[in-house]
C-alpha positions as CSV (number, residue, x, y, z in Angstrom):
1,X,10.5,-34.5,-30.1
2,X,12.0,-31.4,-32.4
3,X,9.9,-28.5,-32.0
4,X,8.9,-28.7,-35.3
5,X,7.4,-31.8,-35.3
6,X,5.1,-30.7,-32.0
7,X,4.0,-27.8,-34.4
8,X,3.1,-30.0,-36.5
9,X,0.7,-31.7,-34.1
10,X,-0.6,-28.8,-33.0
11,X,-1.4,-27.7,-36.8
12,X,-3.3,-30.9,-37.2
13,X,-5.0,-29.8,-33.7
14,X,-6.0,-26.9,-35.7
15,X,-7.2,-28.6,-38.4
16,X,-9.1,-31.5,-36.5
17,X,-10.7,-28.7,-34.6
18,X,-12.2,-26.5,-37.6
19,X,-13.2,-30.2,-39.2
20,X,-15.5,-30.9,-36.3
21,X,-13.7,-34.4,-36.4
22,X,-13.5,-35.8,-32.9
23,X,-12.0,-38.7,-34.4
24,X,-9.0,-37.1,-35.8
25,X,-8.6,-35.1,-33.0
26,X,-8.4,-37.5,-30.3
27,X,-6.0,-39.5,-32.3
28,X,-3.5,-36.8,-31.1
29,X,-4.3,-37.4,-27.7
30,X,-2.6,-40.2,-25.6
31,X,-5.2,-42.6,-23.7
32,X,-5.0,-40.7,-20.0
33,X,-4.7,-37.0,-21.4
34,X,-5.9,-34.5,-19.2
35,X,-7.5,-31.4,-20.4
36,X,-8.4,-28.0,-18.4
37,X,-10.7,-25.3,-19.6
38,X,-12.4,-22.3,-17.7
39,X,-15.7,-22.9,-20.3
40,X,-15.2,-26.7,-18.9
41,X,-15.4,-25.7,-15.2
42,X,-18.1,-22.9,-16.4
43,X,-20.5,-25.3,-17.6
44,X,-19.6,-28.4,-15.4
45,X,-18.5,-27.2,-12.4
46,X,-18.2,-30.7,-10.9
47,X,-15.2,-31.2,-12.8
48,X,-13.4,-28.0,-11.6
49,X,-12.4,-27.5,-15.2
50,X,-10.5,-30.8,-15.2
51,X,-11.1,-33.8,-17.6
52,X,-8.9,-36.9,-17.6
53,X,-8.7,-39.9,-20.9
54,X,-10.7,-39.9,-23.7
55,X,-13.8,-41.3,-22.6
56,X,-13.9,-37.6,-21.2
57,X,-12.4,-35.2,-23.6
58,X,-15.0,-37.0,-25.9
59,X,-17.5,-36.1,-24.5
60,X,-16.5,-32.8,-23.4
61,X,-15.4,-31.5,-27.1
62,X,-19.0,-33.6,-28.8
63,X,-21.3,-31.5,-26.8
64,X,-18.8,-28.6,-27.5
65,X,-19.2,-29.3,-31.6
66,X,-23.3,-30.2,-31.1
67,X,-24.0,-26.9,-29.4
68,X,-21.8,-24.8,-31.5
69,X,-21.6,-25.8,-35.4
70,X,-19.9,-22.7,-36.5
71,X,-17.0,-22.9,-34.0
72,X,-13.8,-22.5,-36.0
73,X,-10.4,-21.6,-34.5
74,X,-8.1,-18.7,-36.6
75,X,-4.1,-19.3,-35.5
76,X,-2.2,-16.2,-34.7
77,X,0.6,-17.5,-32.9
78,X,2.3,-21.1,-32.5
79,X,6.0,-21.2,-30.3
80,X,6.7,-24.7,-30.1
81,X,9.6,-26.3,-27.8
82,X,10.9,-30.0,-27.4
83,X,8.1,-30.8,-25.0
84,X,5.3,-28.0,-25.7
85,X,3.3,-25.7,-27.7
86,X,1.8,-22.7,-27.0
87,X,-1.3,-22.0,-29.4
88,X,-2.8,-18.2,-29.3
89,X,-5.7,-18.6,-31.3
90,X,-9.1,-16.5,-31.6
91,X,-12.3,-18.8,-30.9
92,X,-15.1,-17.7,-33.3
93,X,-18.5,-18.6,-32.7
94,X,-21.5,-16.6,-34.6
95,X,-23.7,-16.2,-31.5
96,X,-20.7,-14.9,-29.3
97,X,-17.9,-12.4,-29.3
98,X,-14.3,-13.7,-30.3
99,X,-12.2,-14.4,-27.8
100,X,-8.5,-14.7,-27.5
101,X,-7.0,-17.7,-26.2
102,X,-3.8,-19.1,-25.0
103,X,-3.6,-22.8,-25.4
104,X,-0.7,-25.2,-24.2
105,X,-0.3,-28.7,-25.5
106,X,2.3,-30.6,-23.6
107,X,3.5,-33.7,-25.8
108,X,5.3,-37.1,-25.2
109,X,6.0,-39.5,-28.2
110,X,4.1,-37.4,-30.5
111,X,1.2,-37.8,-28.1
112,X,-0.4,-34.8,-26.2
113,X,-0.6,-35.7,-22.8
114,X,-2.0,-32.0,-21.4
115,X,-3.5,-29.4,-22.3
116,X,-4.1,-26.4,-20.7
117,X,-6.6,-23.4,-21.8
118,X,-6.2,-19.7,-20.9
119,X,-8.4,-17.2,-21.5
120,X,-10.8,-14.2,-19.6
């Protein structure tokens, strides 16, 4: 894919996110995805941060939206290739400190197949 057209997944990431709409948002994912997160292997350890398919990021990112209703993403920086995107983004949630995060979405047929969270 162009790299324009992964931004463009990775704005409707954005937008999927700060909706709250699982729905929308797993539509971007293919079937098997895998997703790593250091909150992920924070609060399930069993998982060593690792989640595969969409039975599993489902219920990973529907606790995540139950538990936190103000989380909302702000964009500061997108660099997109032919196979990835690297999101930098602040995570905003009332009862916690921002935190800056480094996020990369690897994509195949205008699916994400990965994606990777970095942060402290």
């Amino acid at each position: 894919m162009l790299p324009i057209e992964n931004e463009t997944i990775a704005y409707k990431w954005f937008e999927a996110f700060n909706e709250h709409d699982l729905e929308k948002l797993l539509s971007l994912y293919h079937d098997n995805a895998q997703h790593y997160s250091p909150k992920l292997k924070i609060r399930h350890p069993e998982t060593e941060g690792l989640v595969k398919g969409k039975a599993a990021l489902r219920t990973w990112w529907q606790d995540a939206f139950k538990r936190l209703h103000a989380l909302h993403y702000k964009v500061t920086r997108l660099t997109a290739n032919d196979k990835r995107v690297f999101m930098e983004y602040i995570r905003q949630v009332e009862i916690e400190p921002d935190i800056l995060v480094g996020e990369v979405l690897e994509i195949e047929n205008g699916r994400i197949i990965a994606s990777r969270v970095y942060h402290g």
